[in-house]
GUKOL-916880 format. One record per atom (N, C-alpha, C): residue number from 0; residue in one letter; x, y, z. Coordinates in steps of 0.05 Angstrom, whole numbers, plus 32768, in hexadecimal, padded with zeros to 4 digits. Layout:
// residues N
   resi   resn      u      v      w
    NUM      A      X      Y      Z
...
//
This chain:
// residues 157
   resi   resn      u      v      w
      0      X   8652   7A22   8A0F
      0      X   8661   7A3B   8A13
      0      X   8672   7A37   8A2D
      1      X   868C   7A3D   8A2C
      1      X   86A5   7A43   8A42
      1      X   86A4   7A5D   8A52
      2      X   869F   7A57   8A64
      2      X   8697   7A6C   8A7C
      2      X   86B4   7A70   8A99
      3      X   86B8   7A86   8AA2
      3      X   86CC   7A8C   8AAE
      3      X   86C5   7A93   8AC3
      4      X   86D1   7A8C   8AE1
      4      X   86C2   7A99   8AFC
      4      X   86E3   7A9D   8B07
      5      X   86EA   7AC0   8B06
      5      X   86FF   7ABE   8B13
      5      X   8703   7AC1   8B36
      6      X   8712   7AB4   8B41
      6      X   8710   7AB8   8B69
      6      X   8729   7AB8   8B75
      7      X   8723   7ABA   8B8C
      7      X   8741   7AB4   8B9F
      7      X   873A   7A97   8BAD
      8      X   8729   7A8F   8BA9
      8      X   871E   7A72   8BC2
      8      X   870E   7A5C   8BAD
      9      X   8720   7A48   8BAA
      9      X   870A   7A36   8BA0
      9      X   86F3   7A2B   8BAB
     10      X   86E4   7A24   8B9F
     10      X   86C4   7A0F   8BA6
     10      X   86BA   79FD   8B94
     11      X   86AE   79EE   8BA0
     11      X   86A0   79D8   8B8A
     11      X   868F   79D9   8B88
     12      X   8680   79EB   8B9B
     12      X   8659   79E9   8B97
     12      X   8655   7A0E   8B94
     13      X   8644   7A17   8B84
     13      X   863F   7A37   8B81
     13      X   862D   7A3B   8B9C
     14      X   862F   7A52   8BA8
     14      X   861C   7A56   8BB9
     14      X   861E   7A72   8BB9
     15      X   8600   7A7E   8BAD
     15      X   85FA   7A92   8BAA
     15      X   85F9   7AA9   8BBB
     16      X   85F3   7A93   8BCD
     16      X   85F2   7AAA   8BF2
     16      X   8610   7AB7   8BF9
     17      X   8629   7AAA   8BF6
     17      X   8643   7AB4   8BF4
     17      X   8643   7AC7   8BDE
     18      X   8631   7ACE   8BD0
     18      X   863E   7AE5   8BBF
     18      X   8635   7B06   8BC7
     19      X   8643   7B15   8BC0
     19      X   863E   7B33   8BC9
     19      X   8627   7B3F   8BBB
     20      X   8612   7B45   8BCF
     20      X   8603   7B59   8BC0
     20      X   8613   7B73   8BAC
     21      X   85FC   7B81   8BA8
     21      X   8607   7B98   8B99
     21      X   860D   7BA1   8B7F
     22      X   860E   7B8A   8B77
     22      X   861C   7B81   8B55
     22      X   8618   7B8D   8B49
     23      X   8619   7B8E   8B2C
     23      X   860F   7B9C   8B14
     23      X   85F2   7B87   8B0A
     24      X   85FD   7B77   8B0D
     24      X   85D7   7B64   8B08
     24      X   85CC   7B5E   8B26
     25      X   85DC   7B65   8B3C
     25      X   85CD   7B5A   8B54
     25      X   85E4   7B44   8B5D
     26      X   85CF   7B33   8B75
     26      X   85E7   7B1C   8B86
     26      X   85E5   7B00   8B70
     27      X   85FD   7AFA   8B70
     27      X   85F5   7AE4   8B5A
     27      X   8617   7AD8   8B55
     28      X   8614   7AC9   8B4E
     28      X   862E   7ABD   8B38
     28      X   8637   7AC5   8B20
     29      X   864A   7ADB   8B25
     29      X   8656   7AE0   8B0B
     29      X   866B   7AD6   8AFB
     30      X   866D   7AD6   8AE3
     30      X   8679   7AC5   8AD0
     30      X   8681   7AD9   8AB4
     31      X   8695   7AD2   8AB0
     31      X   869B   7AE1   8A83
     31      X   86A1   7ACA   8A7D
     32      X   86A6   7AD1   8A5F
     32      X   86A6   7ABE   8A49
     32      X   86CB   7AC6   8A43
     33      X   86D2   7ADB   8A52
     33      X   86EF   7ADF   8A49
     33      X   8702   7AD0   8A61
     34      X   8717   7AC0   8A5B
     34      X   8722   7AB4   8A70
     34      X   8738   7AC8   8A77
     35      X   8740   7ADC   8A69
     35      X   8753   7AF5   8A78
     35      X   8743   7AFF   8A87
     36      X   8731   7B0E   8A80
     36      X   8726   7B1D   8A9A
     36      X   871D   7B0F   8AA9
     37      X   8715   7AEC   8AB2
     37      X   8710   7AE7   8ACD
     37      X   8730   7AE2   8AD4
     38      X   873D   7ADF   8AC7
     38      X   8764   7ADF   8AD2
     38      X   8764   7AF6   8AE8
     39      X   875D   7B0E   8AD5
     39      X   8760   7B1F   8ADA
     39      X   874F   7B2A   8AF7
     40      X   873A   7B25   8AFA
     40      X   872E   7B24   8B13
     40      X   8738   7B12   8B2A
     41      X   873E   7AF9   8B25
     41      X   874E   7AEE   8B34
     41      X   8764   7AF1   8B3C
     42      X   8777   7AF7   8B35
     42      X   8788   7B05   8B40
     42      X   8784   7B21   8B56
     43      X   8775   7B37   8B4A
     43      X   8764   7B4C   8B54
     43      X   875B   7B43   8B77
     44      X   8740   7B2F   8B7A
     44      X   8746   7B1D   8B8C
     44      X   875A   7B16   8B9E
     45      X   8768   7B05   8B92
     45      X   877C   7AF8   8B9C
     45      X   878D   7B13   8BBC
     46      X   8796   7B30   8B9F
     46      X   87A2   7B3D   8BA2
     46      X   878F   7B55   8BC4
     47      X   877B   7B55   8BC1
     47      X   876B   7B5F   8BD2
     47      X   8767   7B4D   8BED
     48      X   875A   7B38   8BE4
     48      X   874B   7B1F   8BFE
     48      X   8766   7B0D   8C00
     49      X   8774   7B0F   8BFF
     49      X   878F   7AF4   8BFA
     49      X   8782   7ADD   8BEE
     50      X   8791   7AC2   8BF5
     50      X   8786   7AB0   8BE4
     50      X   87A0   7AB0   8BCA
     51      X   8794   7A99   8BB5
     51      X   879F   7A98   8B9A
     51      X   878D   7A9B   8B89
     52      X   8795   7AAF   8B73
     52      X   8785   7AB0   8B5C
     52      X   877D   7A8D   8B4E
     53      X   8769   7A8D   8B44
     53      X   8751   7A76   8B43
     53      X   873E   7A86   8B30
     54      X   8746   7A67   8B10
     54      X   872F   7A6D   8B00
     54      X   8721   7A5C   8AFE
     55      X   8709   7A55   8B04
     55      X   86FA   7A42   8AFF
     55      X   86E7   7A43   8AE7
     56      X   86EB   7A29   8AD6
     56      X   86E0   7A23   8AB5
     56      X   86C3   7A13   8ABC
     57      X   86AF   7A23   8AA7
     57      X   8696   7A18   8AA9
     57      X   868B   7A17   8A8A
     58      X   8673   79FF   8A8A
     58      X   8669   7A02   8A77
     58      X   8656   7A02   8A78
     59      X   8649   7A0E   8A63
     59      X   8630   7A16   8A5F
     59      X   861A   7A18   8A45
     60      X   8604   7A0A   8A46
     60      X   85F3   7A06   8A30
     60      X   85E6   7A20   8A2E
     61      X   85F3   7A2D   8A15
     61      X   85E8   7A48   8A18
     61      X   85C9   7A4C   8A01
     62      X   85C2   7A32   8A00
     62      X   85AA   7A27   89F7
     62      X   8586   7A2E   8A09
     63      X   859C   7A2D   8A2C
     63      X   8583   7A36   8A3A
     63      X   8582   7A50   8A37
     64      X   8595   7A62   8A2B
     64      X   8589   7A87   8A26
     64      X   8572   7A89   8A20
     65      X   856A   7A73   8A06
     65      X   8557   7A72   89F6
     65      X   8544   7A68   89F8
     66      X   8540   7A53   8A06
     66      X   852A   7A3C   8A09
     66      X   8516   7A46   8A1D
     67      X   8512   7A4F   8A22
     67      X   8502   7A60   8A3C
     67      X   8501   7A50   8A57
     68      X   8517   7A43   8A60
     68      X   8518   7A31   8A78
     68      X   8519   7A43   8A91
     69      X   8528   7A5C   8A8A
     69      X   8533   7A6D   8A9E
     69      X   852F   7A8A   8A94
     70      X   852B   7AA0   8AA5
     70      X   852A   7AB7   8AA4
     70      X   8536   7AC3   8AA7
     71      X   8541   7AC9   8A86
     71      X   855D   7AD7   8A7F
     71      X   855A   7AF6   8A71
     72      X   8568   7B04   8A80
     72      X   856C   7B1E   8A6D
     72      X   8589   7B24   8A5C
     73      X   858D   7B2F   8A53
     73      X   85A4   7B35   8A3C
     73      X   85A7   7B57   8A33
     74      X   85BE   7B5D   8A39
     74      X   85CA   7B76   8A37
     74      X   85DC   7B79   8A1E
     75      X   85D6   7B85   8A06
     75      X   85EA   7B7A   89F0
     75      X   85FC   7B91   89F2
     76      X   85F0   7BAF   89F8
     76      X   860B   7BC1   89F8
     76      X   8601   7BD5   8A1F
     77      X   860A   7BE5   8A1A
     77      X   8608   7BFD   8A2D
     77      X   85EE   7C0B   8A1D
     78      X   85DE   7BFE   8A33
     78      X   85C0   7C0F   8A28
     78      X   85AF   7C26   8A41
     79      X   859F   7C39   8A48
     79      X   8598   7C3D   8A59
     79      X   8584   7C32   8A6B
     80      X   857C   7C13   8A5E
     80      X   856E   7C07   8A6F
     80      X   8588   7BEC   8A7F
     81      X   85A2   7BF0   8A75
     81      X   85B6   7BE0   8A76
     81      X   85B9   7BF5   8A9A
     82      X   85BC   7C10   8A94
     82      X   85C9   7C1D   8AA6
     82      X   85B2   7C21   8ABF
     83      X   8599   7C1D   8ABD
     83      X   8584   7C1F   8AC3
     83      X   8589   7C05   8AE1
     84      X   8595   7BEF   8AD2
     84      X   8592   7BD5   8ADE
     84      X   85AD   7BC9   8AF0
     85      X   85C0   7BDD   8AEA
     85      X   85D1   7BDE   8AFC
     85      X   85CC   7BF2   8B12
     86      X   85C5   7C0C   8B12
     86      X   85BD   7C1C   8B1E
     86      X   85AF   7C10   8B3A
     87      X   8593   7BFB   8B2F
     87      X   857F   7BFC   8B3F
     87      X   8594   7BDB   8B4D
     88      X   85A4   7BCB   8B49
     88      X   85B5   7BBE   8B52
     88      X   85C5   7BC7   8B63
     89      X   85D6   7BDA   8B5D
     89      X   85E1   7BEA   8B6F
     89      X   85E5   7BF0   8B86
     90      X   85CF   7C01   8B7F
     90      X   85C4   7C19   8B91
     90      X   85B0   7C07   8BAC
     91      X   85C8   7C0F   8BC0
     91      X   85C9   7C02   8BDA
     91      X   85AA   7C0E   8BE6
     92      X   859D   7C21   8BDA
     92      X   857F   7C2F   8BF2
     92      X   856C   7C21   8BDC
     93      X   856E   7C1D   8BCA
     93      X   8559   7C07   8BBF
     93      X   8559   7BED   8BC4
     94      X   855A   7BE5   8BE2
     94      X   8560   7BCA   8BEE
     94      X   8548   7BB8   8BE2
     95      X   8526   7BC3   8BD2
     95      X   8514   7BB4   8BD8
     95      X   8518   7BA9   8BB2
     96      X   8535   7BAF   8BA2
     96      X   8533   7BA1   8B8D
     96      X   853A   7B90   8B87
     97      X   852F   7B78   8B80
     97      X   8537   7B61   8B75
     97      X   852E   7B5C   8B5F
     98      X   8540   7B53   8B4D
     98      X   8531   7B58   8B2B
     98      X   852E   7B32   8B30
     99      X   851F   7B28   8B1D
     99      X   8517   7B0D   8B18
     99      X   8529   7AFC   8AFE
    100      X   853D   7AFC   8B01
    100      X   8544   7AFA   8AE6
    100      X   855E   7AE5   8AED
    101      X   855C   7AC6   8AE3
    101      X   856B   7AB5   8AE6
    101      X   8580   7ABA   8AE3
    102      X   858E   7AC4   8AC2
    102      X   85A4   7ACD   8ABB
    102      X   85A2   7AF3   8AB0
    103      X   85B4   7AEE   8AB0
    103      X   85B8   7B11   8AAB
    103      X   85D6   7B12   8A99
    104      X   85D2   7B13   8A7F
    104      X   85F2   7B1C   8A72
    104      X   85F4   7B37   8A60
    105      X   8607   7B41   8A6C
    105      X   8610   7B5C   8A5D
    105      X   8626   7B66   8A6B
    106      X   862C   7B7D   8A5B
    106      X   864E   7B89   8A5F
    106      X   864D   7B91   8A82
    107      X   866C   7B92   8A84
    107      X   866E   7B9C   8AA3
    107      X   8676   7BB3   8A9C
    108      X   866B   7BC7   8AB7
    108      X   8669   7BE0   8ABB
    108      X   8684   7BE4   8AC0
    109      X   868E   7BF8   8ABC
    109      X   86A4   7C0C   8ABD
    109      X   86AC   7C0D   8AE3
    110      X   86C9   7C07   8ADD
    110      X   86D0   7C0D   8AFF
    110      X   86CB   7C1F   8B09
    111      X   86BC   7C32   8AFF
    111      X   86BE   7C4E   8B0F
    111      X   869D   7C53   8B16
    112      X   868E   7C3A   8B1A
    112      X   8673   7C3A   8B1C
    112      X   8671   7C3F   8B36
    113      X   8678   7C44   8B50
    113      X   8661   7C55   8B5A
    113      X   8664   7C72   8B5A
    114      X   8678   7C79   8B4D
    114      X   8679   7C9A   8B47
    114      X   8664   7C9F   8B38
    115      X   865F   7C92   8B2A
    115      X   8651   7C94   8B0D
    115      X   8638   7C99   8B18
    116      X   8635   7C7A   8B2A
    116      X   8611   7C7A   8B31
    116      X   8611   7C9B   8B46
    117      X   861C   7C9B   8B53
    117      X   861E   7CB3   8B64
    117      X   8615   7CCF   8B52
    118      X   8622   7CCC   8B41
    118      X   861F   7CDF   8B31
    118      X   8607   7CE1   8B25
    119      X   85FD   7CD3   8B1A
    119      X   85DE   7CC6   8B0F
    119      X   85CF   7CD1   8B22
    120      X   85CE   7CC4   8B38
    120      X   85C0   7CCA   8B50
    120      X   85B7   7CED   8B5B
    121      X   85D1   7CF2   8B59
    121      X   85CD   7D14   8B5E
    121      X   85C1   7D25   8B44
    122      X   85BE   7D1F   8B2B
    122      X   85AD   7D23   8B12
    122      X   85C6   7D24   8B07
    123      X   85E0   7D29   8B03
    123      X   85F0   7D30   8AFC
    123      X   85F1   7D25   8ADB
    124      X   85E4   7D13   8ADC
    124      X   85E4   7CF9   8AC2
    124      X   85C7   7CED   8ABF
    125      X   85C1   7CF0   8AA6
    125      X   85A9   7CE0   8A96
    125      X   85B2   7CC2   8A9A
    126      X   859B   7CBB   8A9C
    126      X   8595   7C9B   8A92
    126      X   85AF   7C96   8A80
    127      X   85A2   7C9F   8A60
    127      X   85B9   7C97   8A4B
    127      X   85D6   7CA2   8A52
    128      X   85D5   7CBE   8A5B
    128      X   85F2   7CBE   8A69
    128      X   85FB   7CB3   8A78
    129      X   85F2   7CA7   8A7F
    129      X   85FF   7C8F   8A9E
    129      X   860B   7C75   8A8A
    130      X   85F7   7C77   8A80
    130      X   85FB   7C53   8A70
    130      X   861B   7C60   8A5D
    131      X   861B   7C7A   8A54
    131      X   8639   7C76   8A3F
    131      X   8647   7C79   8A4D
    132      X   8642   7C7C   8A66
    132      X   8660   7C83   8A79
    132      X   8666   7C6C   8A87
    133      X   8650   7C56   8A89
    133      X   8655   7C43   8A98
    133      X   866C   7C25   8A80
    134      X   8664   7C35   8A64
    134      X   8669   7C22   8A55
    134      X   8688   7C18   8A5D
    135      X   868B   7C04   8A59
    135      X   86A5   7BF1   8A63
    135      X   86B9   7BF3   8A4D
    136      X   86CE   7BF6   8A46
    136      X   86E3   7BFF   8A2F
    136      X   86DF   7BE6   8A1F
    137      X   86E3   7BCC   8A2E
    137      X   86E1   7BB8   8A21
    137      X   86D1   7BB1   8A15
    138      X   86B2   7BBA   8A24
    138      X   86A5   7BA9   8A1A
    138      X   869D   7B8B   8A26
    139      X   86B2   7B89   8A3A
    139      X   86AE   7B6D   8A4B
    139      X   868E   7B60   8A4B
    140      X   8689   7B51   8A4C
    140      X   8675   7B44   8A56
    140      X   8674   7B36   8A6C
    141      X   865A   7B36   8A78
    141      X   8658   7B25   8A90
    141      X   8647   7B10   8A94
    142      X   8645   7AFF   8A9F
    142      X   862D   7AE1   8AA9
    142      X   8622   7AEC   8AC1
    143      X   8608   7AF6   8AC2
    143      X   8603   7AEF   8ADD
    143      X   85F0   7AD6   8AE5
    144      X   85FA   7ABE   8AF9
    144      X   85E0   7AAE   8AFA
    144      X   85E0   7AB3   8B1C
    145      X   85BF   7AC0   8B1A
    145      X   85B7   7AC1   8B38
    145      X   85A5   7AB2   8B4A
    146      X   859B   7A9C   8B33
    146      X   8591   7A87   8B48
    146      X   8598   7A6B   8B3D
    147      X   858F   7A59   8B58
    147      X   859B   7A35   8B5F
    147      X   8596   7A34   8B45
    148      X   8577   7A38   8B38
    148      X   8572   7A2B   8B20
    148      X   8584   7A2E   8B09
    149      X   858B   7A4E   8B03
    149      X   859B   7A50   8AF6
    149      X   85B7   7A3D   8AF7
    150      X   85BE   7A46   8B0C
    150      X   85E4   7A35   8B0E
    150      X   85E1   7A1A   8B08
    151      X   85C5   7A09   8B0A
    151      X   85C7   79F2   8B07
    151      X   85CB   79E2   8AEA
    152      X   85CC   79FB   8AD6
    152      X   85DC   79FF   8AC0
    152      X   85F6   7A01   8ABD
    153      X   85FF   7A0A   8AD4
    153      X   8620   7A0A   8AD2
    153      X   8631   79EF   8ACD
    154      X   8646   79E7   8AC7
    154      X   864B   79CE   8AC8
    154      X   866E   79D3   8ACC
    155      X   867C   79D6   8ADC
    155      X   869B   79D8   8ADA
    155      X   86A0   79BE   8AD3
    156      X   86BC   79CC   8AC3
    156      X   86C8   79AF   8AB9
    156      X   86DF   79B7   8ACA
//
């Protein structure tokens, strides 16, 4: 499988510690399978941090999902345990969560996520209402790999 990391700064080695907490799966290396939307982030980048938009191409044996080498979860649509898991990612006063989970793939949350979580937060929104509001138009999907072990699956060409 063809994997997409869009940036403003190239690298040759992943290092996990450079990435931003906060995420929708947590601190980690993110990745899609669509090469517009990492275009499209890259640029985004580019346009914010300066720099030049930068896509970097990876491959991937998406053989280890399966094999039980690594501890993977999988998000197939906007579910409330989908919204559940961004939430507790998020959400900057739950500093003591760290989920255990090598990879993490499923759709990205809607830009308008911390209104959303905010809103969640104050009761304003159910569980399952969070998750249809968070749903992404597209549908995008995402890669998260959050540990050495994982990325050591990565392979850029």
């Amino acid at each position: 499988m063809i994997l997409y990391h869009g940036t403003n700064v190239d690298f040759d080695k992943i290092d996990i510690e450079k990435s931003n907490p906060y995420k929708d799966f947590g601190k980690g290396f993110y990745l899609t399978n669509l090469q517009t939307q990492a275009e499209e982030l890259a640029k985004k980048k580019a346009r914010i941090f300066g720099g030049n938009p930068i896509v970097q191409v990876y491959d991937f044996d998406e053989a280890v999902l399966t094999n039980h080498l690594l501890n993977v979860l999988v998000f197939e649509k906007p579910i409330k345990e989908w919204a559940e898991f961004i939430y507790r990612n998020r959400n900057r006063n739950t500093l003591s969560f760290k989920h255990e989970y090598d990879i993490v793939i499923g759709p990205i949350a809607d830009d308008g996520v911390a209104y959303l979580l905010n809103r969640y937060e104050e009761g304003s929104f159910t569980l399952e209402e969070l998750a249809k509001e968070l749903e992404y138009r597209k549908l995008n999907n995402q890669f998260f790999f959050g540990t050495k072990r994982a990325i050591e699956f990565l392979k850029r060409i």
